[in-house]
C-alpha positions as MATLAB code, in Angstrom:
seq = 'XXXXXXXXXXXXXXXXXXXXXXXXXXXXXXXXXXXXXXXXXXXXXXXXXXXXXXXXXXXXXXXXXXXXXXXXXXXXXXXXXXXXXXXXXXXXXXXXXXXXXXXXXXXXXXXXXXXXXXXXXXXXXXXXXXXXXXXXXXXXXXXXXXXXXXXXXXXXXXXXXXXXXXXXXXXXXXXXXXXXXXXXXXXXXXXXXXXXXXXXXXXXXXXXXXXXXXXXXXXXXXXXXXXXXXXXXXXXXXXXXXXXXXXXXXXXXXXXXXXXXXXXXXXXXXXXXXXXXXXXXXXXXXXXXXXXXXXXXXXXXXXXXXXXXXXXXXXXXXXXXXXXXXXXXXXXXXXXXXXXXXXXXXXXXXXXXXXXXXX';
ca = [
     -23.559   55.430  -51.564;
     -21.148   57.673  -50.780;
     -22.499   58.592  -47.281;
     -22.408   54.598  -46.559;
     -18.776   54.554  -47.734;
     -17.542   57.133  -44.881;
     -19.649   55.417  -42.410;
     -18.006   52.029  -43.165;
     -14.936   53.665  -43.584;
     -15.283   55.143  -39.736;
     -16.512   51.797  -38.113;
     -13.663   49.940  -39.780;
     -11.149   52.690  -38.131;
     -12.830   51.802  -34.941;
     -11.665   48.164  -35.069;
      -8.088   46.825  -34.498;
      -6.136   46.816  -37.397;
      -4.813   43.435  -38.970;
      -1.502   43.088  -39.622;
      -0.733   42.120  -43.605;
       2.596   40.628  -45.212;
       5.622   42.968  -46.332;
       5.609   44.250  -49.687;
       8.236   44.167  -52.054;
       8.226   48.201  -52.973;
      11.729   49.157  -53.774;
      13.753   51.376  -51.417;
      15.623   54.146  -53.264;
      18.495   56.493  -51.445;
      18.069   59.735  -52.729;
      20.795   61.281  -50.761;
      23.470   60.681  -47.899;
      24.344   63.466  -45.490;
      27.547   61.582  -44.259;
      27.741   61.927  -40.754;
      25.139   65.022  -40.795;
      21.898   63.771  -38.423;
      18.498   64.411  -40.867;
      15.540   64.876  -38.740;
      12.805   66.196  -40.132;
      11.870   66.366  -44.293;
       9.569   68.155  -46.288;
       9.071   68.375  -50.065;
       6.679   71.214  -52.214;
       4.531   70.645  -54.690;
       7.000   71.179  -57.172;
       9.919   68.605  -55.956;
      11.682   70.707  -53.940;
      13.317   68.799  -50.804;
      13.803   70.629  -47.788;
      16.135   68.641  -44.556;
      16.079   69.541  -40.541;
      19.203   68.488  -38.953;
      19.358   69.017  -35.250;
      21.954   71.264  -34.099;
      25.638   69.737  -32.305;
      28.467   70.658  -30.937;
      29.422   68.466  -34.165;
      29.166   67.120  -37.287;
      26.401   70.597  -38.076;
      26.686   73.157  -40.192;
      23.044   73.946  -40.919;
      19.950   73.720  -39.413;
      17.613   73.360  -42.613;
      19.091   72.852  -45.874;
      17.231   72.446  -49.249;
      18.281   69.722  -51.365;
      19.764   70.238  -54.442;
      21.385   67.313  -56.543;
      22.346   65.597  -53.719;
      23.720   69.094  -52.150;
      22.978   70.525  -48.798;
      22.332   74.348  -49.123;
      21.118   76.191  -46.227;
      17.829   77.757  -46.394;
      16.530   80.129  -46.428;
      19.416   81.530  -46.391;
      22.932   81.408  -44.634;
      21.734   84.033  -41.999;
      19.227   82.371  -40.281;
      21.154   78.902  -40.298;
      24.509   80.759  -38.312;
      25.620   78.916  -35.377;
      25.198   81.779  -33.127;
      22.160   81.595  -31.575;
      22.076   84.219  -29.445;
      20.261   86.332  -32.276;
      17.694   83.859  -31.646;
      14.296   85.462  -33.330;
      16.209   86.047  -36.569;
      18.413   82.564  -36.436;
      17.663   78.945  -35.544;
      18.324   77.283  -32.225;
      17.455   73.900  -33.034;
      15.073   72.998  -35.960;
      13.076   69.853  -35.888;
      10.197   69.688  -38.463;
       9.964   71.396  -41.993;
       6.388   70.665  -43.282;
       4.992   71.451  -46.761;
       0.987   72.617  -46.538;
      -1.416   72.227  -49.170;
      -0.715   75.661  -50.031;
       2.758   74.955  -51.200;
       4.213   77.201  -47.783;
       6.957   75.749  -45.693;
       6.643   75.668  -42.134;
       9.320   75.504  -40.183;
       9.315   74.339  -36.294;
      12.342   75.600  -33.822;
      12.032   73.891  -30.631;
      15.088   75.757  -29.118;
      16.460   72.914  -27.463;
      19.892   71.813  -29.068;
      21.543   68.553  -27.274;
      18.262   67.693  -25.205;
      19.270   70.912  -22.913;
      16.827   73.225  -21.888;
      15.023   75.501  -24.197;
      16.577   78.812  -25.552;
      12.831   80.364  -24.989;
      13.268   83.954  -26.830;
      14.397   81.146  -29.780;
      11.409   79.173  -29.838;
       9.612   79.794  -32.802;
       7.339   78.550  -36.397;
       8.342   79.999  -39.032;
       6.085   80.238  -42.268;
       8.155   80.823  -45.548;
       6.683   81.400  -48.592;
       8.274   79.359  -51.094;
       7.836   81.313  -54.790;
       9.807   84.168  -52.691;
      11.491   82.256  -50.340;
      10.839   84.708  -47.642;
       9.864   84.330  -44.628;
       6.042   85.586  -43.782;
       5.409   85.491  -40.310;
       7.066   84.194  -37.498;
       4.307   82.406  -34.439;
       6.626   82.855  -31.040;
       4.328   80.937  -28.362;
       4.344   83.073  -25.792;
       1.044   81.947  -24.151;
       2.674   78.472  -23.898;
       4.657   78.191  -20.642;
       7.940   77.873  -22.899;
      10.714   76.720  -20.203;
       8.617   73.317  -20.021;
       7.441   72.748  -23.899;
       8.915   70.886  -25.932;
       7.456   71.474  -29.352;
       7.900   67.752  -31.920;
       5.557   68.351  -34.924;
       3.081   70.165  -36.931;
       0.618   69.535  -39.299;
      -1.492   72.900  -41.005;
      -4.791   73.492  -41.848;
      -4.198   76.599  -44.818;
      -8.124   76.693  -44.945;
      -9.308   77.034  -41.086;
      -6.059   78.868  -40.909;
      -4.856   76.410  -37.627;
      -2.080   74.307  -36.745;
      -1.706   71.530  -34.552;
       1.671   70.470  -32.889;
       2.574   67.736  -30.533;
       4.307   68.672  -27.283;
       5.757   65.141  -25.698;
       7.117   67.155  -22.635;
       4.052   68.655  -21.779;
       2.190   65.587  -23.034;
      -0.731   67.399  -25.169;
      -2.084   68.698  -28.641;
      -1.052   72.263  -29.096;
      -3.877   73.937  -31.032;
      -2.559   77.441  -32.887;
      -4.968   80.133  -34.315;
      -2.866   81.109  -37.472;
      -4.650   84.298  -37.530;
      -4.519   85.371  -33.867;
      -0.880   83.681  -32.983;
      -2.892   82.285  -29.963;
      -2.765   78.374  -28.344;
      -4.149   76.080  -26.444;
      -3.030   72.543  -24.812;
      -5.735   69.919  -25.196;
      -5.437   66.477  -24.297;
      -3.027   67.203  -21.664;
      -1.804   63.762  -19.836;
      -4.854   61.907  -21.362;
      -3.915   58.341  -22.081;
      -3.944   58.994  -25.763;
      -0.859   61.149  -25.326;
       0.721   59.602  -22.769;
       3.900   57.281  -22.787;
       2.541   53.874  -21.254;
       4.109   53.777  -17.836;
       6.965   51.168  -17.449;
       7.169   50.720  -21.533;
      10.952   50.369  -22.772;
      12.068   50.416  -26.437;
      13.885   47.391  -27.335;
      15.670   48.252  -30.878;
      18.584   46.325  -32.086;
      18.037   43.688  -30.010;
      18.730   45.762  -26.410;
      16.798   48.188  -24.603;
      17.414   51.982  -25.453;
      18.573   53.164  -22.323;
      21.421   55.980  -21.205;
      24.115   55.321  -18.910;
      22.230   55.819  -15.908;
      20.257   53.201  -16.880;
      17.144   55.511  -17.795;
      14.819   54.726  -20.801;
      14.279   56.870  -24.004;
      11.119   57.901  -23.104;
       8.555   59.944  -25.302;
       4.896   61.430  -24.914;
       2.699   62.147  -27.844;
       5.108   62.562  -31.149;
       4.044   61.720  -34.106;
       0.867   63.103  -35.839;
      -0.750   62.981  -39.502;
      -3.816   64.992  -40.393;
      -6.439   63.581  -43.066;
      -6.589   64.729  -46.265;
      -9.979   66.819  -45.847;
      -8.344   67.779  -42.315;
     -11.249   66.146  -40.513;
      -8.961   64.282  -38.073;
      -5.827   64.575  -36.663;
      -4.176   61.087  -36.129;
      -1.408   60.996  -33.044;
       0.309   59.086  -30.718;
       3.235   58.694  -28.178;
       6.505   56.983  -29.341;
       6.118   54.329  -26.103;
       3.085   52.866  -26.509;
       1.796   50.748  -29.482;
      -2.018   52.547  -30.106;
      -2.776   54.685  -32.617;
      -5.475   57.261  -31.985;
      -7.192   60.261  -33.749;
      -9.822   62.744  -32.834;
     -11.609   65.109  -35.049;
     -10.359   68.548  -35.796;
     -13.828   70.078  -34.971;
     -13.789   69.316  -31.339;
     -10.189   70.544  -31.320;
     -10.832   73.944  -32.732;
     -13.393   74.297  -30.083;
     -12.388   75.980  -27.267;
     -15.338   76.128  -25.326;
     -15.676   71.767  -24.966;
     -15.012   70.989  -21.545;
     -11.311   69.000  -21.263;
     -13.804   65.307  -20.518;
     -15.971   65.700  -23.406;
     -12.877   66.202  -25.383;
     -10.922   63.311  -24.102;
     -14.479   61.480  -24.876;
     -14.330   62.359  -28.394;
     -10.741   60.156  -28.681;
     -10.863   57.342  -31.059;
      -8.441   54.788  -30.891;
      -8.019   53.225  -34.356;
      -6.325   50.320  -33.596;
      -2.891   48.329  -32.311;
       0.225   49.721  -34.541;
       3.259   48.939  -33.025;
       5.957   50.973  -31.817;
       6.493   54.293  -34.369;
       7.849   57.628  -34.545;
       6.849   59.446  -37.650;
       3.507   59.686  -39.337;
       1.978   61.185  -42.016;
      -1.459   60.949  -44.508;
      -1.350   60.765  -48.263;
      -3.906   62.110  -50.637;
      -6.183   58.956  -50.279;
      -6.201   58.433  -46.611;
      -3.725   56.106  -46.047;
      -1.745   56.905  -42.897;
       1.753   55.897  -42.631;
       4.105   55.491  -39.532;
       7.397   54.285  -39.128;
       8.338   50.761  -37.219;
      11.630   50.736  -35.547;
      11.944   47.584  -34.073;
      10.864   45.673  -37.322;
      12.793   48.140  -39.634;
       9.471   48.794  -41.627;
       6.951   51.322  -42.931;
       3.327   50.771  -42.200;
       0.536   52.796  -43.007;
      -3.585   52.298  -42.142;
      -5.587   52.445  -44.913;
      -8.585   53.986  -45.136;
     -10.693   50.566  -44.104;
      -8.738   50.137  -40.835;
      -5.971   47.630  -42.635;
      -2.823   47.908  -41.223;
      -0.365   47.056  -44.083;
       3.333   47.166  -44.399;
       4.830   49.168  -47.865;
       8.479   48.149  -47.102;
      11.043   46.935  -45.042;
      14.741   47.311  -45.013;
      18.060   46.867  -43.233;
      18.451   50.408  -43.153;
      16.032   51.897  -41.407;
      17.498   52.439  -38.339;
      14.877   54.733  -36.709;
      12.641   55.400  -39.477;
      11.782   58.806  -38.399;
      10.005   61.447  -40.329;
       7.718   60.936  -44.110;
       7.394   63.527  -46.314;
       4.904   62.761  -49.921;
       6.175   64.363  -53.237;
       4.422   65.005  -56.211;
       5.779   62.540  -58.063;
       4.138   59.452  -55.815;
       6.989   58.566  -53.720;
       6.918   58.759  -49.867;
       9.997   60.241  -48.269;
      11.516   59.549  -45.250;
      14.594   60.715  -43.003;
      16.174   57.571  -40.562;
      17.981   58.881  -37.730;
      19.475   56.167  -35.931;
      18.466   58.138  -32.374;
      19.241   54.465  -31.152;
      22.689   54.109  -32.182;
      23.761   57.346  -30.936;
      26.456   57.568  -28.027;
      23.888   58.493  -25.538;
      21.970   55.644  -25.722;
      25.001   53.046  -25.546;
      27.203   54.059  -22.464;
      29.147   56.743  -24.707;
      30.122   54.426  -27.797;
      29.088   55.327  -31.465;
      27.341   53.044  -33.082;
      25.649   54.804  -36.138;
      26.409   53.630  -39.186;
      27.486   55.932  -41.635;
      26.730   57.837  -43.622;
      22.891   59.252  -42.905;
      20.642   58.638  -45.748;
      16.953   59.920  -47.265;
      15.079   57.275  -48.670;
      11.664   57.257  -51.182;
       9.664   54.711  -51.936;
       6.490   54.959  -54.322;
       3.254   54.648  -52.765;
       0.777   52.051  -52.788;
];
């Protein structure tokens, strides 16, 4: 029976996914950042809430901050969260994603590249911090990745196969990391899975998010979510509307030929526009909806379903799930920002982490 529930349960994936009515789940702030930028969020095992905020010439004064009633202090410590970067294996550059594994470790990605300029390369880095000492443990430095073009988004962590998978949207592929080795390898490079859908402009707010030049936010392959048994990792690029997901096991093999990899590529179904995704303990994958203000998720049938939708999610952008049944997530109002509205501000204040219980 339980064989015939998987198979089901991967036929259903393979079928577009059917749109249900909003829920009513309650939106709760659990803190405001005022006009600090949160980015990415992740939160251990026993509560503890950890906050990426993108580095600026201002409104910054830390780079990853833990939580603590309501408080921003930087973590790990003050040291690595100085604004000098030019210490950059010891300090951050620019830190996008803080992830919690099932291991309780923190992993923490440094893209180097502050203000959409070009990467600080010796400053590109993952960092993986081990939370009962709060030390760091070892620092992965991609240097087989040809660093002046990557641009490093998220990571998800397999503690068991000891691998990690990232997204790259400038080089538009699946970074694949041997924990134990430090080595990589870009899969899925340009394949249509990963690639922004040519010509495809976000319309938020009722406009088009352009810059002053007239050119489109653009994004490759962002977002990605890993199943619970880490089976299959679940991606896709911000402009475009599919979700897809392929299975770990053809990832972690290095010695499939690039076509029968890109064969193995599911696509699970239309989702909508989205930035931030993530699984929860019973297969249910979530993603953020910026145009309708809304979280979504795919459940484990192929159902897409909506959990909640609210006013203020002004580019829902990154989920984090906490032990106590709530799903977390960071809005960053990318949209609103000067850049993308000929110079003018129009974020409104003050930034904000939201939970909401899960379904």
């Amino acid at each position: 029976m339980k064989n015939l529930f998987l198979l089901l349960s991967f036929f259903a994936f393979l079928l577009p996914a059917v749109q249900a009515q909003s829920s009513k789940t309650p939106v709760l702030e659990v803190a405001d950042f005022g006009r600090h930028q949160p980015i990415g969020v992740g939160v251990s095992k026993q509560g503890r809430i950890f906050v990426t905020f993108p580095k600026k010439k201002k409104d910054y004064d830390f780079g990853l901050a833990e939580i603590v009633n309501g408080q921003r202090l930087p973590y790990p410590n003050a040291e690595w969260n100085r604004w000098d970067s030019l210490q950059a294996p010891t300090r951050f550059v620019n830190v996008q994603a803080a992830v919690v594994d099932a291991a309780d470790n923190l992993w923490v990605l440094d893209p180097a590249n502050p203000d959409d300029e070009a990467p600080l390369v010796a400053g590109i880095k993952l960092l993986k911090i081990d939370l009962k000492t709060n030390k760091v443990e070892r620092i992965y430095r991609f240097e087989d990745l040809p660093r002046e073009r990557t641009g490093l988004n998220d990571v998800r962590v397999d503690p068991g196969r000891q691998v990690a998978y990232l997204s790259d949207p400038k080089l538009a592929g699946i970074v694949v990391l041997d924990l134990r080795t430090g080595k990589t390898r870009v899969v899925l490079q340009g394949d249509k899975s990963t690639a922004a859908a040519p010509g495809f402009v976000l319309r938020i707010d009722g406009k088009e998010v352009k810059d002053k030049a007239g050119k489109p936010f653009s994004s490759n392959v962002n977002g990605i979510a890993i199943s619970p048994d880490f089976n299959y990792l679940y991606y896709r690029a911000i402009n475009q509307t599919k979700l897809y997901r392929i299975a770990t096991e053809a990832l972690r093999d290095a010695a499939l030929p690039a076509g029968a990899l890109a064969a193995r590529v599911e696509e699970v179904g239309e989702t909508g526009v989205s930035h931030g995704m993530i699984a929860d303990a019973k297969g249910n994958v979530y993603l953020t909806d910026s145009p309708n203000q809304a979280v979504r998720y795919v459940t484990p049938t192929g159902r897409l379903e909506t959990l909640a939708q609210d006013g203020r999610f002004s580019w829902p952008d990154t989920f984090a799930v906490g032990p106590d049944g709530y799903l977390y997530l960071t809005c960053a109002q990318i949209n609103r920002t000067p850049k993308w509205n000929n110079g003018q501000d129009r974020v409104q204040y003050p930034f904000r982490l939201f939970k909401m219980k899960l379904p």
